[in-house]
C-alpha positions in Angstrom: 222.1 -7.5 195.3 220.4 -4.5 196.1 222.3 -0.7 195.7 221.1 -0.7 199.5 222.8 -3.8 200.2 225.7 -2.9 198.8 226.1 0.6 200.6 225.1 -1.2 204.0 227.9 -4.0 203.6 230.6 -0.7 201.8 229.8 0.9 205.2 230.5 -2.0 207.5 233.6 -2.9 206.0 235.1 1.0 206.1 234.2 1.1 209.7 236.0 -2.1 210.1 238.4 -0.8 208.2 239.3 2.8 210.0 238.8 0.9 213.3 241.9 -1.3 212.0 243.7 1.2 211.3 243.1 3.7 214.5 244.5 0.4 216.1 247.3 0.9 214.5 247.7 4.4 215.3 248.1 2.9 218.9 251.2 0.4 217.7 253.4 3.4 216.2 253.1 5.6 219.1 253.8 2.9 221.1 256.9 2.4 219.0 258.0 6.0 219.3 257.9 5.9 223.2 259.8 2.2 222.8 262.3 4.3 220.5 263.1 7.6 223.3 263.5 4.9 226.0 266.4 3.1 224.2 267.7 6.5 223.2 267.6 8.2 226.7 269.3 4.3 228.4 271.9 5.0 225.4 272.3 8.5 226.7 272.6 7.3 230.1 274.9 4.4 229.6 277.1 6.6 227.8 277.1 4.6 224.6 278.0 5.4 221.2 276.1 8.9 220.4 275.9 7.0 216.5 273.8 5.0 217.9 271.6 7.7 219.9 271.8 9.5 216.1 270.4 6.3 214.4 267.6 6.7 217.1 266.6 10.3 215.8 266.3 8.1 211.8 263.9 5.4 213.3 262.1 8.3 215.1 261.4 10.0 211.5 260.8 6.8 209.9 257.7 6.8 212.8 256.8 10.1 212.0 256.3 9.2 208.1 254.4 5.9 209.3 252.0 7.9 211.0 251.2 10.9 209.0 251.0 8.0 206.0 248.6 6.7 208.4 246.8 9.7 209.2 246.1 10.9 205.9 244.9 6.5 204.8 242.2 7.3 208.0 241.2 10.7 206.2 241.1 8.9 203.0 238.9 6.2 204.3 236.9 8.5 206.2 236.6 10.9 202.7 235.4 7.9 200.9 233.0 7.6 203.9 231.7 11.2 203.3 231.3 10.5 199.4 229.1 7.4 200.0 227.2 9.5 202.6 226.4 12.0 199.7 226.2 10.4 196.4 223.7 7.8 195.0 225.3 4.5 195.4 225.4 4.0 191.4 227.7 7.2 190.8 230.6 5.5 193.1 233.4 4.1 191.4 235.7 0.7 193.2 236.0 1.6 197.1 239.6 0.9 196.9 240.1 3.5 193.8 237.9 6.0 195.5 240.5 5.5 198.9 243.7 5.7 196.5 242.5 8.4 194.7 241.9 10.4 197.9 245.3 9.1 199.7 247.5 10.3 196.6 246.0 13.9 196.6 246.8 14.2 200.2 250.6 12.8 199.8 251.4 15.5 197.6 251.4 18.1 200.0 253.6 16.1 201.9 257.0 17.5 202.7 259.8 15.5 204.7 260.7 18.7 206.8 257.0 18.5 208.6 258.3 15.1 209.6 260.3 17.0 212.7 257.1 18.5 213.6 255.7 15.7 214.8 254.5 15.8 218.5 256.5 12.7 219.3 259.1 13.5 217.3 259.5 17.2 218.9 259.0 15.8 222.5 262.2 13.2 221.8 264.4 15.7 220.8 263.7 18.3 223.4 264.1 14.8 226.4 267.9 14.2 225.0 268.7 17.3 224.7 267.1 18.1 228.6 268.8 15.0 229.5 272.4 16.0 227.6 272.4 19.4 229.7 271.6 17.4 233.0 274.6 15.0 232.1 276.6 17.8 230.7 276.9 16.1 227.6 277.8 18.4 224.6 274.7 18.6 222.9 274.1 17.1 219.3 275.4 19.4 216.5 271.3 19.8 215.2 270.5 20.3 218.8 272.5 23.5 219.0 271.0 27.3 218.9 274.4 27.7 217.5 274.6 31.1 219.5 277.7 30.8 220.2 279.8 30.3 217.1 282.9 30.3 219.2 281.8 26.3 220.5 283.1 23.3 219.5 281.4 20.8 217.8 281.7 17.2 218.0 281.3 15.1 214.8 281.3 11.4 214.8 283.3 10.7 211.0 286.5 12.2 209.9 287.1 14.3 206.9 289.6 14.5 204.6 292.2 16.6 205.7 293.9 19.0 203.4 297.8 21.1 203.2 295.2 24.4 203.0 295.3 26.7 205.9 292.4 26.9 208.4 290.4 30.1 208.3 288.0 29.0 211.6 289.1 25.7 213.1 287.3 23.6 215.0 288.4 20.4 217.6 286.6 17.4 217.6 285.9 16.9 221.2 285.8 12.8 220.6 289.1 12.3 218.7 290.7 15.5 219.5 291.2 16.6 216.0 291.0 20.1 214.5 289.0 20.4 211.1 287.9 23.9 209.2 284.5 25.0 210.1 282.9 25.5 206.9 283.8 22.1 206.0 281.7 20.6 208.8 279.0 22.9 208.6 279.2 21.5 205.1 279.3 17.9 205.7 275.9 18.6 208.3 274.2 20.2 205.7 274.6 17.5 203.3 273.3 14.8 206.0 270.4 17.0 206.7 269.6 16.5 202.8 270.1 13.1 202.6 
């Protein structure tokens, strides 16, 4: 088989291949407006807010799904580029080539962009526009926290200690009154995980 037989066929089968996977593209925003619907009927039916939380995890999972997607497609369409420019003997394995170019783009990746994501930011600004329309207290990562004088709601207890409280805060579901630092804590170390 001919070098030029070979690009022609490399070239059909990329296209094929980024046309796949721009289908898919369709599929996981698709899944992200299936994802705010359930979230905003959870809202609405007054269900469990861990269960609107657990929303806000599938939504990042989405978010990694399609900036892993995203940067395949730039990969593919790098690969693309190189075949476009070098003599068809200097290319190494397609697949390599592709890899190669998809692990130099994951290492910029940092999980904090994930809440940059259009779909992601549009979710998050619905419940909490839907929480003020309810007058629901709003999600303790949904806060400006301007007014450190609020209360904040937490959905797990804590364990209480025979130390006096410096800033105490009430659980609006159980009624309980924790320290604030602890909480503020306890959010910061589900925000790492």
């Amino acid at each position: 088989m001919s070098a030029r037989v070979a690009s022609l066929i490399s070239f059909s089968s990329l296209d094929t291949s980024l046309s796949s996977l721009k289908n898919c593209q369709t599929y996981v925003d698709t899944g992200m407006d299936i994802i705010t619907g359930v979230a905003v009927h959870l809202l609405q039916t007054d269900c469990d807010k861990e269960h609107v939380g657990s929303m806000e995890s599938v939504m990042l999972e989405y978010a990694a799904s399609n900036r892993d997607l995203n940067q395949y497609i730039d990969a593919v369409e790098g690969t693309v580029l190189k075949l476009k420019h070098d003599p068809p003997e200097e290319i190494q394995d397609l697949s390599d080539l592709v890899h190669e170019i998809y692990t130099a783009l994951q290492k910029n990746n940092i999980e904090e962009a994930l809440r940059q994501d259009d779909k992601y930011v549009q979710f998050k600004e619905q419940l909490r526009d839907l929480r003020k329309q309810m007058a629901v207290s709003p999600a303790p990562a949904d806060e400006d926290l301007e007014d450190e004088d609020e209360e904040i709601t937490i959905t797990q207890s804590t364990p209480k200690t025979q130390l006096e409280m410096v800033i105490p805060m009430k659980n609006k579901v159980c009624g309980h009154t924790y320290k604030r630092e602890a909480i503020e804590r306890m959010i910061e170390n589900k925000l790492q995980h």
